[in-house]
N, C-alpha and C positions, 0 to 999 in steps of 0.2 A: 378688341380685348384678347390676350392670348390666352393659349389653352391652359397654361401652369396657373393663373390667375381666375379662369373657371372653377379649375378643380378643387384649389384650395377654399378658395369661397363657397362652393357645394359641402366640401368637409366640415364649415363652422357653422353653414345653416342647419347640420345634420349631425349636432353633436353627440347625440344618443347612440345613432349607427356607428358613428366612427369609435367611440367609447366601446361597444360591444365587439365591432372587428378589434381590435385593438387587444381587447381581452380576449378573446379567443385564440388568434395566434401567439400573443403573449403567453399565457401558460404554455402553448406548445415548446416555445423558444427555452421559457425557463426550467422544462423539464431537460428539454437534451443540456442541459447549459449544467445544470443542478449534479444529473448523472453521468457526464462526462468529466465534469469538475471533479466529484469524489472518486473515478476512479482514478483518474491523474492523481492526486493526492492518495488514495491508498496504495497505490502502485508504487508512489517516490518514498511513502513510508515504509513499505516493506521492504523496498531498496536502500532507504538509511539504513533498518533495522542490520540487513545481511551485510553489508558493508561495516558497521561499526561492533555488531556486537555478536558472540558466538562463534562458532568454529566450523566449518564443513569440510574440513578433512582430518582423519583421526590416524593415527603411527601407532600399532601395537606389535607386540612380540608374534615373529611367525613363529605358533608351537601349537601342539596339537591337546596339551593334555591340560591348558588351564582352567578354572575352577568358579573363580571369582567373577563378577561381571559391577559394568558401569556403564550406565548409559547404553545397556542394553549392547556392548560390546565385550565381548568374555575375556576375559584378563586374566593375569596371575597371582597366585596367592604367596607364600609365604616359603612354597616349596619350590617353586619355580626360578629359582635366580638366575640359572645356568641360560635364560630366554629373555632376559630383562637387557631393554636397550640401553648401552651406553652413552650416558650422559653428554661427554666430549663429540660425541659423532653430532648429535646436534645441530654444530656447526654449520656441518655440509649441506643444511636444507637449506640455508642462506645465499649459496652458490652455483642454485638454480638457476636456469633462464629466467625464467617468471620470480625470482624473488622480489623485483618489486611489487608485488602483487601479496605480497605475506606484511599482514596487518603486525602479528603476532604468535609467536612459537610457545606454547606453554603446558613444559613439562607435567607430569603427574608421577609420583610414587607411591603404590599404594599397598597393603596388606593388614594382616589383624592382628588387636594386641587385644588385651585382656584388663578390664577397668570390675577391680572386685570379682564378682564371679559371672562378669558379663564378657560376651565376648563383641566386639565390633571393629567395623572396618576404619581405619586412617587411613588418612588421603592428602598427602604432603603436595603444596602448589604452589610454583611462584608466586608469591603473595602481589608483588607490584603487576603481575600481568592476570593473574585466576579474578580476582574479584572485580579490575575491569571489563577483563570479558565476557563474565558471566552479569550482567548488569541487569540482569532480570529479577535476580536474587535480592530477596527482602531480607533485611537482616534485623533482627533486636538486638540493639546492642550495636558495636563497631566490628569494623573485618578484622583480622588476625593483620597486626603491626611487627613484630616478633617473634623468635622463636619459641617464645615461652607462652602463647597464647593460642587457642584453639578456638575454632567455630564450631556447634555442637547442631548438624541438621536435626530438622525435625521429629523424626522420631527417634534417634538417637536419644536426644531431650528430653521429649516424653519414657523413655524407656528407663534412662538414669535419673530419673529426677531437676534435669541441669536447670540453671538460672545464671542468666548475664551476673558475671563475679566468681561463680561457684570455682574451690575447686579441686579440682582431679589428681589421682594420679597416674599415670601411665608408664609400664615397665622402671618404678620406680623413682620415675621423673616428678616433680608437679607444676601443673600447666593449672593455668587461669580461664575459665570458658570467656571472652573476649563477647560475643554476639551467639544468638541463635538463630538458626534460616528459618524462615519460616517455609511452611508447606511448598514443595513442587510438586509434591505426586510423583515425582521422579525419585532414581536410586540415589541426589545428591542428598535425600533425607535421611537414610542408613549412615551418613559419614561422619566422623571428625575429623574438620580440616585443620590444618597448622602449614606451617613451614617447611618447604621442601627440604634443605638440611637436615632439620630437625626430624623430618619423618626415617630420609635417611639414614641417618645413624641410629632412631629406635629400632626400625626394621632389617636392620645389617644389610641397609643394600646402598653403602656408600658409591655417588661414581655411576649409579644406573636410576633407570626409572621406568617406571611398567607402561605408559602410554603419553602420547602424547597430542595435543589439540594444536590443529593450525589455521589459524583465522586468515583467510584469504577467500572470505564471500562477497563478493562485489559483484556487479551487474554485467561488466564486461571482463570476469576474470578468467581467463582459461582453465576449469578448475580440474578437468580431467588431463590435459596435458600436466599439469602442477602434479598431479598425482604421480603419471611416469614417472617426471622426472625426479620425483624423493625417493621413490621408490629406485631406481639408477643410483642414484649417490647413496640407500640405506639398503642396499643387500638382503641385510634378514630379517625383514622388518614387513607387514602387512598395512599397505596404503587405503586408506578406502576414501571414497567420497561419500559424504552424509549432504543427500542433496533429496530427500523423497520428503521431508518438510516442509521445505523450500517449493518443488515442484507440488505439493499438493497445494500449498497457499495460493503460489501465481497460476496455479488451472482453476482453482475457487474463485480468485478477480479473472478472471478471463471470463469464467462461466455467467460471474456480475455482470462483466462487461455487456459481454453480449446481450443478457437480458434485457440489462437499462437500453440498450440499443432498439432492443424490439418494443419495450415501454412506450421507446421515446417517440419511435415510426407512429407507434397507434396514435397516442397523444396530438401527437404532430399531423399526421392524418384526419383526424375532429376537427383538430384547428381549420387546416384546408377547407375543409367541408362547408364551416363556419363561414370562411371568407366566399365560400362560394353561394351556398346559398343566401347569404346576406347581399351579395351581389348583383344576383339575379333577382332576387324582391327590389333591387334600388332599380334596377332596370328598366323592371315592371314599371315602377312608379314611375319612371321621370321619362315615359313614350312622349309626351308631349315636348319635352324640352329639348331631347333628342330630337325628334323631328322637325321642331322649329329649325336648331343648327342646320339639320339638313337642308331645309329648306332657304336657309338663309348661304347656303354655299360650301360646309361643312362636307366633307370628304367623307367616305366611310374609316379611312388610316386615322384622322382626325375625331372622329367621335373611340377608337381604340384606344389610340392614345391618349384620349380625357379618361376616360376608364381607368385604364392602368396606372395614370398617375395617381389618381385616388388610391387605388388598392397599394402602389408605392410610395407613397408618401404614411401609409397608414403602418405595412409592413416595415418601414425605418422606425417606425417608432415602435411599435412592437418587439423588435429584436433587439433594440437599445433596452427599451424598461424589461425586456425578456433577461438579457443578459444579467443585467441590476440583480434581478428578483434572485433569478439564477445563482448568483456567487453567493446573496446573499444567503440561501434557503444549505447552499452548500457550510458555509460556516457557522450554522447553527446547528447544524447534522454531526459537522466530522467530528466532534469535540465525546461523541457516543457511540462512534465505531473506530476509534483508534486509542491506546492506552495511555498515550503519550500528547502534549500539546502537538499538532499537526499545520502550521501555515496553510491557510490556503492562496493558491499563487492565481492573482487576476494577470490568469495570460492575454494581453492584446490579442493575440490570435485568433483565442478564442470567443473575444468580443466581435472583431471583425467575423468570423465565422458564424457567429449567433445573427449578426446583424444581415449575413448573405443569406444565410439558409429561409431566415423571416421575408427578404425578400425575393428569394426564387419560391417558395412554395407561395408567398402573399399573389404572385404576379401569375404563376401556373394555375391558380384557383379562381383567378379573375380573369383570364383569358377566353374562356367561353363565355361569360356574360357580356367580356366586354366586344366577340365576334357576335353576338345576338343584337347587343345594341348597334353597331355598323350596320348590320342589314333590316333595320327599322324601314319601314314604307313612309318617306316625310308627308305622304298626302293623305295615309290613315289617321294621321299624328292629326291633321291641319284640320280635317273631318270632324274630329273631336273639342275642337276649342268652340 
């Protein structure tokens, strides 16, 4: 009889043990499998996110004396014109090295008009590229389609009374409020947005515009050299990169990261334990069978290796229903920590990974019991029948 034939057949007599190791290093397996899987998937999330949506680098006027702010960046008001970048220059951020690397350029005009005896800030935006980028933005209502319609942030809204329809008039103009944003907690809820033209010409600052958004976040984007180089082709103009969001997110999933890692050690660790002392109580039990082998010509490498096929055959399946369990415990999870529908991706990889790892810890945890059992005395064993 050979030994893979043993062992298997020792497995089905001892359905209970094998069922018990099985689940022990199984939950191990689908622990690391579970928190490796989510951070792969929040990590390619937050890399869609910087990729598709938003801006991380901001072009405002170099001047010393403006008033006004957005987004937490100080800008200029109404007095400031002589510092308001020209519109035409623009161009030149396209003719970067890195401009493949720019998703999207979009301008902003902004300053204050007067609606009755309220005062507030407009904020004129390329309509076809501001409400794609800003994709976070909840709106009631539809975005601004024309020059004759306005977005009315949140407490702009609240302050005037607005409603999707209502409408206004502004420097003698009248605009139709289009949609309302709902809350950001940010300064885009002070705004009225419209049409860059149209802010334009109410603010007499035809031909300029006070700041400007450059979407070029991507994972591999050079975004500090991007800066130079605008700053090169835009002279009098203040570059900055807005990346302390970004870096706080991916130090927060690293900080994940690593946790689940240590999680995953302990977890994994039990498990081991599990296969070992389950091991060595089969050991125990089966002195007599062992020593019969011996005594029948059985090697001491030969009773090791009826051992650890046990524990590997046990470990294959372990890391297989580990991995299972794994993906799946990951797609019932990701759907409560990300905002957006999130794929989760069965990497083969990470199967095969799940299924090595079950079997280097299955086999490292069965290696002492199964060197105990090799050096069995076969005449203690034959003593006892």
């Amino acid at each position: 009889m050979k030994l893979e034939s043993i062992a298997f057949n020792n497995l089905r007599r001892r359905k209970s043990r094998m069922a018990f190791l099985v689940l022990g290093l199984m939950i191990g397996v689908a622990t690391v499998v579970t928190l490796v899987s989510l951070s792969s998937a929040l990590t390619a999330d937050i890399q869609h996110k910087m990729e598709n949506y938003g801006a991380n680098i901001l072009i405002t006027p170099r001047s010393d004396n403006l008033s006004l702010s957005y987004g937490g960046i100080t800008l200029g008001g109404v007095s400031v014109d002589s510092t308001e970048i020209q519109q035409v220059d623009l161009e030149k951020i396209m003719m970067i090295p890195n401009n493949r690397n720019i998703a999207a350029v979009a301008p902003k005009v902004l300053g204050a008009v007067e609606i009755g005896q309220e005062r507030v800030m407009l904020m004129g935006v390329d309509i076809d590229k501001e409400f794609h980028l800003k994709r976070w933005w909840s709106i009631d209502g539809l975005a601004v389609t024309n020059d004759r319609q306005l977005v009315a942030g949140y407490a702009v809204a609240q302050k005037l009374g607005l409603q999707v329809g209502n409408k206004i008039t502004v420097a003698g103009e009248e605009f139709q409020i289009s949609g309302v944003l709902a809350k950001t907690g940010s300064q885009d809820d002070q705004l009225l947005i419209g049409s860059l033209p149209m802010a334009q010409q109410l603010l007499n600052k035809n031909g300029t515009v006070s700041l400007v958004e450059v979407a070029a976040l991507c994972s591999e984007c050079p975004v500090t050299d991007m800066v130079k180089q605008i700053g090169s082709v835009l002279p009098g103009v203040e570059v900055s990169a807005i990346q302390q969001v970004v870096k706080t997110r991916m130090h927060s999933l690293e900080q994940f990261r690593t946790f689940s890692l240590v999680i995953a050690g302990v977890v994994l660790l039990i498990g081991a334990l599990v296969v070992f002392v389950t091991m060595m109580g089969a050991v125990n039990e089966r002195t007599r069978e062992i020593g019969i082998f011996r005594a029948l010509g059985f090697r001491r490498s030969h009773v090791m290796r009826l051992i650890l096929m046990e524990s590997s055959a046990v470990s294959l399946l372990a890391g297989l229903l580990g991995f299972l369990t794994g993906m799946g415990a990951t797609e019932a999870i990701l759907p409560f920590m990300t905002e957006q529908e999130v794929k989760t991706l069965w990497d083969p990889a990470l199967g095969a990974g799940a299924i090595l790892l079950a079997l280097v810890v299955g086999c490292i945890a069965s290696f002492y019991p199964a060197l105990q059992a090799s050096r069995l005395d076969p005449t203690e064993a034959l003593r006892s029948l």
